[in-house]
Each structure stands twice: as C-alpha cells, then as structure tokens.
MARZAGU-486580 format. One line per field, with one value per atom (N, C-alpha, C): atom name; x, y, z; residue in one letter. Coordinates in Angstrom, 1 decimal. Example, Ala and Ser with C-alpha at 12.3 -4.5 7.8 and 13.67 -1.06 7.14 Angstrom:
BEGIN
atom	(N:CA:C:N:CA:C)
x	(13.2:12.3:13.2:12.8:13.7:12.9)
y	(-5.7:-4.5:-3.3:-2.2:-1.1:0.0)
z	(7.8:7.8:7.8:7.1:7.1:7.9)
rest	(A:A:A:S:S:S)
This chain:
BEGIN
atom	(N:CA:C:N:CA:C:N:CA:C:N:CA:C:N:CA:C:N:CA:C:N:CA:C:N:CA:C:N:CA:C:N:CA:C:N:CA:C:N:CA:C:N:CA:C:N:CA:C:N:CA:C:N:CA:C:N:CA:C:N:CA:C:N:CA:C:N:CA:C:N:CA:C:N:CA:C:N:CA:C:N:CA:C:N:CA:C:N:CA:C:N:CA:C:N:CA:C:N:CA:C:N:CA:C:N:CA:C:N:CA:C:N:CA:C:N:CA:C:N:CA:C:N:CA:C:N:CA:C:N:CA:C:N:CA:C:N:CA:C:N:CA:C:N:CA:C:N:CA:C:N:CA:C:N:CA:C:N:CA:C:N:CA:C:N:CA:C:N:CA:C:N:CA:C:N:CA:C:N:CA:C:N:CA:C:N:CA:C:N:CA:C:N:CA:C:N:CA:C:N:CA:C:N:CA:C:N:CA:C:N:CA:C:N:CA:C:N:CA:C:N:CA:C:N:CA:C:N:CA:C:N:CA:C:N:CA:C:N:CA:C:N:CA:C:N:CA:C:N:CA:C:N:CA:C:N:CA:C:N:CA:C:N:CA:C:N:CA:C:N:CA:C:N:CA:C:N:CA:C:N:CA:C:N:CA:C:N:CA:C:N:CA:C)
x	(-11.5:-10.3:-10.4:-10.1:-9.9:-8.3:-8.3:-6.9:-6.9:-5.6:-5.5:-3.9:-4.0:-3.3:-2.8:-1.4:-0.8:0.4:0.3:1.2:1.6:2.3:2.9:4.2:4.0:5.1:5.8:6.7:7.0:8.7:9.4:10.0:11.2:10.8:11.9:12.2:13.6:14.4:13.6:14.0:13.6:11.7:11.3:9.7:9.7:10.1:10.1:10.0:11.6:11.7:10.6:10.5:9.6:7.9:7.4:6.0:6.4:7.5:8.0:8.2:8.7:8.9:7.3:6.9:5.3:4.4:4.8:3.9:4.3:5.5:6.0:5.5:5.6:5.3:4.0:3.1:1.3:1.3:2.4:2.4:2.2:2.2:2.3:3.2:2.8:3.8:4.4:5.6:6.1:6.1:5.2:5.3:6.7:6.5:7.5:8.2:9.2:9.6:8.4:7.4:6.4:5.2:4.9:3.5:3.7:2.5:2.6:1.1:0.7:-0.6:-0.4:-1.4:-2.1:-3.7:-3.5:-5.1:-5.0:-5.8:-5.7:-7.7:-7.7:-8.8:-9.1:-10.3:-10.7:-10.2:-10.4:-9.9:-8.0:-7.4:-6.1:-6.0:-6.4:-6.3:-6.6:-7.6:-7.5:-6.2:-5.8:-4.7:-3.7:-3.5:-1.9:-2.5:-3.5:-3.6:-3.3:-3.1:-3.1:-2.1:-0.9:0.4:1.1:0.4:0.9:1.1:-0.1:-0.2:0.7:1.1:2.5:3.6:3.6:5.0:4.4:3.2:3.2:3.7:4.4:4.1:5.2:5.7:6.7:6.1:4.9:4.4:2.9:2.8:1.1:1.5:0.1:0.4:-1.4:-1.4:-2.8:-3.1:-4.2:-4.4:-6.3:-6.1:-6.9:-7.7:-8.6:-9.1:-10.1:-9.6:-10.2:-11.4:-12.6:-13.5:-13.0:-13.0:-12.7:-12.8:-14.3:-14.9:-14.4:-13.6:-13.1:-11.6:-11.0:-9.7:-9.6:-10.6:-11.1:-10.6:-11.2:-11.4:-10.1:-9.2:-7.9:-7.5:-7.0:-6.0:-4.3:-3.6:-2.3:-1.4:-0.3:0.5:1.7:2.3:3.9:4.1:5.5:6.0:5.9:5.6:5.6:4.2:3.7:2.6:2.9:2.4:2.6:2.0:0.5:-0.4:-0.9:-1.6:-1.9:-3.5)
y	(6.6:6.2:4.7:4.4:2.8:2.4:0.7:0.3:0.2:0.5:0.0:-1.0:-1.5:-2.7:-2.0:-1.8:-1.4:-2.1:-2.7:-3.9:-3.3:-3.7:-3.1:-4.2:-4.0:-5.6:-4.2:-3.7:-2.4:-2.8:-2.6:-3.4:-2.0:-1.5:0.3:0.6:0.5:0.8:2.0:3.3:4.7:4.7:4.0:3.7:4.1:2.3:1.3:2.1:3.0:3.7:4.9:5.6:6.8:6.2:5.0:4.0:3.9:3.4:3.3:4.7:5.5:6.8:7.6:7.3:7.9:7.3:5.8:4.8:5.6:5.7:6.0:7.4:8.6:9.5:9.6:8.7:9.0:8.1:7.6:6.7:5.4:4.9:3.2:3.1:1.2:0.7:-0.3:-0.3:-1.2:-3.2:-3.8:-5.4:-6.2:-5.6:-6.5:-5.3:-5.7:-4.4:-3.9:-4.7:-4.0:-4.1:-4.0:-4.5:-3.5:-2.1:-1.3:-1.0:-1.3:-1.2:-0.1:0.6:1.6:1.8:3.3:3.9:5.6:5.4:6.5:7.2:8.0:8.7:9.0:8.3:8.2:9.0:10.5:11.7:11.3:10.7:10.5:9.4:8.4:7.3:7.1:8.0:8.8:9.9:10.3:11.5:10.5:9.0:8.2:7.6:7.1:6.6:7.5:9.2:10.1:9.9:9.9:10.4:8.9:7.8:6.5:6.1:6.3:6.5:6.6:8.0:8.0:6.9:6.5:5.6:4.3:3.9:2.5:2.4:2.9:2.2:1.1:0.6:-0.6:-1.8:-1.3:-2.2:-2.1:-2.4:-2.3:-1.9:-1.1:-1.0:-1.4:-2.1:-2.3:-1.7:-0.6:-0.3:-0.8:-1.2:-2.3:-1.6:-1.0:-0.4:-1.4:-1.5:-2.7:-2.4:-2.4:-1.9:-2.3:-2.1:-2.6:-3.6:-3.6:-5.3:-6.5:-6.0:-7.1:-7.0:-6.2:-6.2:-6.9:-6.7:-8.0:-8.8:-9.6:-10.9:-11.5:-11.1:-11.2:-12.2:-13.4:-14.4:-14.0:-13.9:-13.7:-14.9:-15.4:-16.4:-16.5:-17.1:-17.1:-16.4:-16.9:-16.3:-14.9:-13.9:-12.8:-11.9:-11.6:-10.2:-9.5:-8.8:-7.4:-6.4:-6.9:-5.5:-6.1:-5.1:-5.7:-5.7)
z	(8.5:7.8:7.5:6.2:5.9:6.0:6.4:5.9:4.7:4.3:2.4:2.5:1.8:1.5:0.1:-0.4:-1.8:-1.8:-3.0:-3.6:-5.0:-5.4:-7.1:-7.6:-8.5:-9.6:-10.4:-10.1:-11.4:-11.5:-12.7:-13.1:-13.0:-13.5:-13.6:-11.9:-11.7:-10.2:-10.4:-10.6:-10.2:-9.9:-10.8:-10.6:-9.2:-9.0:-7.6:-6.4:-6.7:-5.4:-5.3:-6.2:-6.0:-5.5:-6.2:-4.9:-4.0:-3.5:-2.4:-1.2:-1.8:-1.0:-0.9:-1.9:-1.9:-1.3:-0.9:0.3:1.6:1.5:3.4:3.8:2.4:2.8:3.2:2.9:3.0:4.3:5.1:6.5:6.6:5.2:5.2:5.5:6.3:6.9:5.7:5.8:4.9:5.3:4.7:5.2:4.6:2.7:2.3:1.0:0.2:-0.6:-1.2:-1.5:-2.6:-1.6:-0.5:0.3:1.4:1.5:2.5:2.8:3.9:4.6:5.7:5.9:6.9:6.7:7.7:7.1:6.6:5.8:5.2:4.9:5.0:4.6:3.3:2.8:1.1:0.2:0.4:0.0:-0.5:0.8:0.7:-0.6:0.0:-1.5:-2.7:-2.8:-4.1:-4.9:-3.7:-4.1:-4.3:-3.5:-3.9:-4.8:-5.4:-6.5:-7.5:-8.0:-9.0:-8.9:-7.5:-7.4:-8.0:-7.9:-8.1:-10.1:-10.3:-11.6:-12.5:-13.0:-13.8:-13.6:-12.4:-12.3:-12.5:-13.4:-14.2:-14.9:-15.8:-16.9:-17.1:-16.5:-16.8:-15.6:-15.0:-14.3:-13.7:-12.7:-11.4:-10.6:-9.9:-8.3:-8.3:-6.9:-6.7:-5.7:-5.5:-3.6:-3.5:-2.6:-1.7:-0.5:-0.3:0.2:1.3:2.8:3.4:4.9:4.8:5.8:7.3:8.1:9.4:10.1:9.4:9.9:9.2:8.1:7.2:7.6:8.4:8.5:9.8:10.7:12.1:12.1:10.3:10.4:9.6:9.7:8.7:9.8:9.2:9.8:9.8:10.5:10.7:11.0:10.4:10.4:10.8:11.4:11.3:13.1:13.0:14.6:14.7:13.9:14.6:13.6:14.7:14.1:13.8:12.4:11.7:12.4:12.7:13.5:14.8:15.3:16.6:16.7)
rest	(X:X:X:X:X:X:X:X:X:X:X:X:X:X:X:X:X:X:X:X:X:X:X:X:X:X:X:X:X:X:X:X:X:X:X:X:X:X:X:X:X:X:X:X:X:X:X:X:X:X:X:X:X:X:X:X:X:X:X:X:X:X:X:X:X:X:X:X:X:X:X:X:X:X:X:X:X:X:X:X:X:X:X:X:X:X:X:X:X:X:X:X:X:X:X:X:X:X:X:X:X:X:X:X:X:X:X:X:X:X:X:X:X:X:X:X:X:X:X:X:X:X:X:X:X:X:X:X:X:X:X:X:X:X:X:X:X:X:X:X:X:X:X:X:X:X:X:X:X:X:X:X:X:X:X:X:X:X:X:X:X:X:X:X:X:X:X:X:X:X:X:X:X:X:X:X:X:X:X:X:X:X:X:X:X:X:X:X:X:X:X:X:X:X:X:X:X:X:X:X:X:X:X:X:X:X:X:X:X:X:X:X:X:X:X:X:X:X:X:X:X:X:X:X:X:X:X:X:X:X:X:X:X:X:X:X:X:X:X:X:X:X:X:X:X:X:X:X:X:X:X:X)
C-alpha cells in the first residue's frame, strides 16, 4: 500500500462534496476541507482517480502517490501532529 496525499480547488458545492464523500469513503483522513491522505493500494488509486474525474470540470483534484521512504522523511510543524 502507498500513502497518497489528494488535494482538489473545485469550485461547484455539489462537486466538492461528492470528492469529499468519495475521499472518506476510500478511508482518507481528512487534514483540511480539500487535503485527505491515507494508504491505499495502487489498484485502489486508480479506481478514485476514475471515480474522481467526472467531478472536474469546474476545477482539480491532484492525487499524490507517496513511497514510504519518502513519507519517513516528511517534516511536520505546528503544536499538534497529523500522523504518527
């Protein structure tokens, strides 16, 4: 399984929420309204990118697919940690 990182700028409310419900449903964690990271298995992030798709067109979604050894080395800021 990789972590993926998915962010999106979409402008259409109904979009928004259906990325949004189709992030939680695949087990992302929600960081910020538009920022949801987990792990997902390749097979899977391909399937949320198909299911993602149709709901651009009034904006982006970007998914970010991150090796483990690169997710190691992530710096974390601020008073409280997101992951452990």
């Amino acid at each position: 399984m990789l972590r993926v990182l998915v962010t999106y700028d979409i402008t259409d409310d109904k979009a928004r929420k259906k990325i949004s419900d189709c992030c939680l449903d695949y087990g992302l964690d929600r960081w910020q309204y538009s920022v949801f990271s987990g792990r997902l298995k390749p097979v899977h992030i391909r399937a949320l990118a198909k299911a993602l798709e149709p709901l651009t067109e009034t904006g982006a979604v970007l998914i970010v697919p991150i090796a483990a050894d690169d997710w190691d080395k992530r710096i974390e800021l601020g008073a409280e940690s997101i992951y452990e």
